[in-house]
C-alpha positions in Angstrom: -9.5 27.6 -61.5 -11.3 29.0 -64.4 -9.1 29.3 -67.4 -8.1 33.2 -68.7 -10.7 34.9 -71.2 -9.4 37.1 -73.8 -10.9 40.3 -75.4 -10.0 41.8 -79.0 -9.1 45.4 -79.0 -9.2 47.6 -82.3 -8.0 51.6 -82.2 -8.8 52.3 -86.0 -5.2 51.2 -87.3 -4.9 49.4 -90.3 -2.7 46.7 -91.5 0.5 46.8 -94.2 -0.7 47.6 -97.5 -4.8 48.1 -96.7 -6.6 50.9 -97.7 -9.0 52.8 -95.5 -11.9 51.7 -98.2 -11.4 48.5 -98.5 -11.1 47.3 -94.7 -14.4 49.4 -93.9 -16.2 47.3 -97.2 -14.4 43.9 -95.3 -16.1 45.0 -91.7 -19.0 45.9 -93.1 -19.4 42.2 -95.0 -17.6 40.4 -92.0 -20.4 41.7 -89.1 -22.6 42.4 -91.8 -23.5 45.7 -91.0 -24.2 49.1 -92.2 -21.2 51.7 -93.2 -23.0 54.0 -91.0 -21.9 51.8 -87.3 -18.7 50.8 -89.4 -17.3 54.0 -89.6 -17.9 54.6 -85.9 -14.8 51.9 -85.4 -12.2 54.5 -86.9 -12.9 57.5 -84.1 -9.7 56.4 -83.0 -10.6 55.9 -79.4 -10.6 51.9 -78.7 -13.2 49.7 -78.9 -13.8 46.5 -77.5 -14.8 44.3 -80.7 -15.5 40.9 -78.3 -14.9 39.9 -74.9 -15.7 37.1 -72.1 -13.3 35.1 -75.1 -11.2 31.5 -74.8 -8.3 31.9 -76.0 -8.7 29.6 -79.1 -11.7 31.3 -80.4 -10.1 34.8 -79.7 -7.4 33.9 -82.2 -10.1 33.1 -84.5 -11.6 36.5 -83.7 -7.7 38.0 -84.5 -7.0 36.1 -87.9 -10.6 37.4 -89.3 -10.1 40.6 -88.6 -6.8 40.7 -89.4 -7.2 39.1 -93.2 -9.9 41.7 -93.3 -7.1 44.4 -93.0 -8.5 45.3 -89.6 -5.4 46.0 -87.0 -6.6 44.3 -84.0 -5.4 43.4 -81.0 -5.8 40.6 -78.1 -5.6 41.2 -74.7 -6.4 39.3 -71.3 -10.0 40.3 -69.9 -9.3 41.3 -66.5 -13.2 42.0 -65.8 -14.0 38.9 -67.0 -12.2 36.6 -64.1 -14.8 38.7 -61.6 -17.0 36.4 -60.5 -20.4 36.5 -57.9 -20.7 32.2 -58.2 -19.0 30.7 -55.1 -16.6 27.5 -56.1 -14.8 25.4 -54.5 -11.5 27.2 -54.9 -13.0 31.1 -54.4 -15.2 30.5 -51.1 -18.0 33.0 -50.9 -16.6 36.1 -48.5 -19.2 37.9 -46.2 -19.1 41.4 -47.6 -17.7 44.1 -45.7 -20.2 46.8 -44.8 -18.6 49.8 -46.3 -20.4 52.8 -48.4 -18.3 51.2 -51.7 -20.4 48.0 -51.9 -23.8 50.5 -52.1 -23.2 50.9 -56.0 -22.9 48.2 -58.6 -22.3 48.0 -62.6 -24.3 45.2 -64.7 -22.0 42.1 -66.0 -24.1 42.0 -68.9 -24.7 45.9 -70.0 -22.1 47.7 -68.0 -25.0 49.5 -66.5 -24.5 51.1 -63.2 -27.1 51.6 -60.6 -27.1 51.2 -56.4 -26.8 47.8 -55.4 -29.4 45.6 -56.2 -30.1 41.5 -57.3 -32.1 43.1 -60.7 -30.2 45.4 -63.5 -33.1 48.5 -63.6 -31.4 48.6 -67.8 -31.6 45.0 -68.9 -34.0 43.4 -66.7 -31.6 40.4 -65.6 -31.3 38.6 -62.5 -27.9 39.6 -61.6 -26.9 36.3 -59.5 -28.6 33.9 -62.3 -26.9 35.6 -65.1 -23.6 35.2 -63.3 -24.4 31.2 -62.6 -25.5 30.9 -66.4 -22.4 32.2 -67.4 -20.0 30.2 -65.2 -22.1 27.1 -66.4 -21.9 27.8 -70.0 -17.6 29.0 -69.8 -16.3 25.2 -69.9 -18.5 24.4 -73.0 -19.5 27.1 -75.5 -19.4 31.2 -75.0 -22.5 33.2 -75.1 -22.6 36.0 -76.9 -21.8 39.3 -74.7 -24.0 42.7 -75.0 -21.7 45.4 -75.0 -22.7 48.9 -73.3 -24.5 51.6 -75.0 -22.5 53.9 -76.4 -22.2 55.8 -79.8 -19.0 53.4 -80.1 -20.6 50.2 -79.9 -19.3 47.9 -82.5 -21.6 45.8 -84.5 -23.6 42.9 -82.6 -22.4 40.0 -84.7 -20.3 37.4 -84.6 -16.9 37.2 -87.2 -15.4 33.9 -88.0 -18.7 31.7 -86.8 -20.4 33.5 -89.9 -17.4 33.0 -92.6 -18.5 30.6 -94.7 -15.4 27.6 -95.4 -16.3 28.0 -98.5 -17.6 30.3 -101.3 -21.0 29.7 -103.6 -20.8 28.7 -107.1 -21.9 30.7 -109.8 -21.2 30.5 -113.7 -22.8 33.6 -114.9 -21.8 35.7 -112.1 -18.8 38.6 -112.3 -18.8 38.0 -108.1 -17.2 35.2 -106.0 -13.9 33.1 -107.1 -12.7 30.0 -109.0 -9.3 28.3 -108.6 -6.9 27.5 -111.6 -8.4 23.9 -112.3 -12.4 24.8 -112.6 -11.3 28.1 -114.6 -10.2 25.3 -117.1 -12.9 22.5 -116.4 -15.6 25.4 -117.2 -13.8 26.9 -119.9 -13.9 22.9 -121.4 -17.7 22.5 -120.4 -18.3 25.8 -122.4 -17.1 24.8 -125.8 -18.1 21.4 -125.6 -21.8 23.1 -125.3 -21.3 25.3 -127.9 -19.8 22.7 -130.4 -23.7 20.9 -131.1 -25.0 24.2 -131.3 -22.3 25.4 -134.3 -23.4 22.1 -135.5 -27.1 23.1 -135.6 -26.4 26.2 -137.3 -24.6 24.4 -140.1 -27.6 21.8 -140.8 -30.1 25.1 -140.5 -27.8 27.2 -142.9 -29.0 24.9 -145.8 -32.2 25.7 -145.2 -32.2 29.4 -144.2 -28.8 31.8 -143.8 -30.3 34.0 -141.8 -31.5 31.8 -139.0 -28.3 29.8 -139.3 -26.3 33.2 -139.0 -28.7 34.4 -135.5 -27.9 30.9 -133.9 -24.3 31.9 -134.5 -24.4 35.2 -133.1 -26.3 34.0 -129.8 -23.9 31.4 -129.5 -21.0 33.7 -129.7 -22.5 36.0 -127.6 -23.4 33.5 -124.8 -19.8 32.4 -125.0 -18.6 36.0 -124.8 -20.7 36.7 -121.7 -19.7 33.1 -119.8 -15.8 33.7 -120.6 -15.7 37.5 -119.3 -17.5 35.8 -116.0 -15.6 32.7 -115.1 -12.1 35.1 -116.2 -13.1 37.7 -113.7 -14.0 34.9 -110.9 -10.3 33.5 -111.7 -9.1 37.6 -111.4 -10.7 37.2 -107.7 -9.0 34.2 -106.7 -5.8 35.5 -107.0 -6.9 38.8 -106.0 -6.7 40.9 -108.3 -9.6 43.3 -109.5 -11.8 41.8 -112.1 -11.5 44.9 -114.6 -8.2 43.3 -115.5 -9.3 40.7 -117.8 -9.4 43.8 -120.4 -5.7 43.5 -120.8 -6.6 40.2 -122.6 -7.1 42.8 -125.7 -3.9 44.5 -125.6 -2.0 42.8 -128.1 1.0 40.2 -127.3 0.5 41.6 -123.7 -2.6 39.9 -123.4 -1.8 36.6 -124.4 0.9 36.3 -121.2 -1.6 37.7 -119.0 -3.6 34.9 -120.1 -1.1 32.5 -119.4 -0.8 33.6 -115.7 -4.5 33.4 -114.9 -3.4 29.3 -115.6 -0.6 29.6 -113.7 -1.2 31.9 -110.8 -2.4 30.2 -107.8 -5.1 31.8 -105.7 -5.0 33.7 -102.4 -5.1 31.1 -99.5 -8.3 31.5 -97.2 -10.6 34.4 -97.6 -9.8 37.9 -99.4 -11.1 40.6 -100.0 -13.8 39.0 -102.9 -15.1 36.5 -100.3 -13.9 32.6 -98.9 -12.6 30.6 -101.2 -13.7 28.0 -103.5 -15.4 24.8 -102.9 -13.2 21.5 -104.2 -12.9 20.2 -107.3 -15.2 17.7 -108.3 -14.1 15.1 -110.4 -15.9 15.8 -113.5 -14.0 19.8 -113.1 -10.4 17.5 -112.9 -11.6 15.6 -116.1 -12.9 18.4 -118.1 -9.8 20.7 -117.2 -7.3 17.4 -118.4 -9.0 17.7 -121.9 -8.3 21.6 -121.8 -4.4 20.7 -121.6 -4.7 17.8 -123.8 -6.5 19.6 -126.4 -3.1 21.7 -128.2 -0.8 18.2 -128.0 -3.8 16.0 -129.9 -3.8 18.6 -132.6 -0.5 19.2 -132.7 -0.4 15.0 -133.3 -3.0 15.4 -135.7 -1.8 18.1 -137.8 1.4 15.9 -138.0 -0.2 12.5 -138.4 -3.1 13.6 -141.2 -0.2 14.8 -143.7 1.7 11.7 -143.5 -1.8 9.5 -143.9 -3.0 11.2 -146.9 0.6 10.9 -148.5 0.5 7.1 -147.7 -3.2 7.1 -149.0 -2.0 8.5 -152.3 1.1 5.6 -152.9 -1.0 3.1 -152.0 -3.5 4.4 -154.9 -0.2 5.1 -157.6 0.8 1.5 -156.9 -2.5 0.4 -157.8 
């Protein structure tokens, strides 16, 4: 007996605490599509998203759609357990002779037409298409052509085309980056600019001017790589990346600082995309030195005092 085949139902109704906005921008990335065939979902009549589902991939249908603030639904697909391939267990009948059997609707495109082994819409061989599908069921599921109407949803698969993971990007205000790399890069950007404040130093005895442009570039490229990686951090958690102004509200904006570092990110996708790859080891290392950095200078700003006074007695005693 074949096992049950699901399909995934949506009627326009959203999930707690998603905006109409933001769940047509999730759809539209998800079966990337235009807004146009998006907004064609909310009519309010319902639509069948997928069908001809197992029941494994249909909850993977249901938790994509569903992060995506999309209220959806799964439901057995009746149709579906129709089948023209004789089996072992479903003998093939002779068919009665009676006026109902003269018209027939297309498995494939829901046309329907009189009787006939050839679909006059979709040119398919109606008793191959059937065999094909019965043959493919135990293994994989082939993607089914819904029927042409003005509420057709999108032809594209959802959770085969979410990436695991999102793409890296340092100077980029899109994608996300978790607690640990928000540190590591933060690291990796001082320690870059550190030989070039160095440059400027050794070129400010020769010319001021050029030492003071080297400055300013270096500040600036700092400037422009902090607000980046701080709004990726903002889209890890969630949160929209025009917060990372409040940094510059005084007091206030050193305690929102602290919670980008202690914050942890959303889990799986949001609404900024999947979530970021792994840490790498050299990210780990870099962000160590990040916490390590205030309790060295703390130590030094203790031990340099207490050195220099022991320099001096040692130079009295002399």
């Amino acid at each position: 007996m074949n096992p049950p085949r699901y399909k995934i139902l949506f009627d326009g109704q959203l999930m707690p605490n998603a905006t109409l906005e933001t769940v047509k921008d999730n759809l539209a990335r998800l079966f990337k599509s235009d807004r146009a065939r998006i907004d064609a979902l909310f009519s309010g009549a319902v639509v069948t998203l997928k069908k001809d589902l197992p029941e494994q991939q249909a909850d993977q249908y249901l938790d994509a759609l569903q992060k995506a603030g999309a209220k959806v639904r799964k439901e057995l697909d009746q149709a579906i357990g129709l089948s023209l391939v004789q089996t072992e267990d479903h003998p093939e009948e002779p068919a009665p002779d009676t006026a109902s059997q003269a018209r027939m609707t297309c498995p494939k495109c829901g046309h329907e037409q009189t009787k006939a082994a050839e679909c006059s819409a979709c040119g398919i061989i109606i008793e191959k298409y059937m065999a094909r599908q019965a043959q493919l069921a135990a293994t994989t599921v082939t993607p089914v052509q819904e029927a042409s109407s003005p509420y057709a949803p999108p032809r594209a698969d959802v959770a085969e085309n979410l990436p695991q993971f999102g793409e890296l990007k340092v100077v980029n205000v899109a994608g996300r980056i978790g607690r640990v790399r928000y540190l590591g890069w933060s690291m990796a950007m001082m320690l870059c600019a550190f030989p070039v404040l160095l440059l400027s130093v050794g070129i400010g005895t020769l010319s001021s001017t050029l030492s003071m442009l080297l400055v300013a570039v270096a500040v600036l490229g700092m400037a422009v790589i902090g607000v980046c990686i701080g709004v990726q951090r903002l889209h890890d958690i969630g949160w929209s990346g025009w917060l990372w102004l409040v940094n510059f509200v005084p007091v206030v904006g050193g305690v929102f600082s602290l919670l980008m570092l202690i914050i942890p990110g959303s889990q799986g996708a949001n609404r900024y995309g999947p979530p970021p790859p792994p840490n790498s080891n050299a990210v780990v290392i870099l962000a160590w030195l990040t916490l390590l950095l205030p309790v060295i200078g703390i130590a030094a700003a203790i031990a340099l005092p207490q050195y220099m006074g022991y320099t001096e007695q040692q130079l009295l005693q002399r």
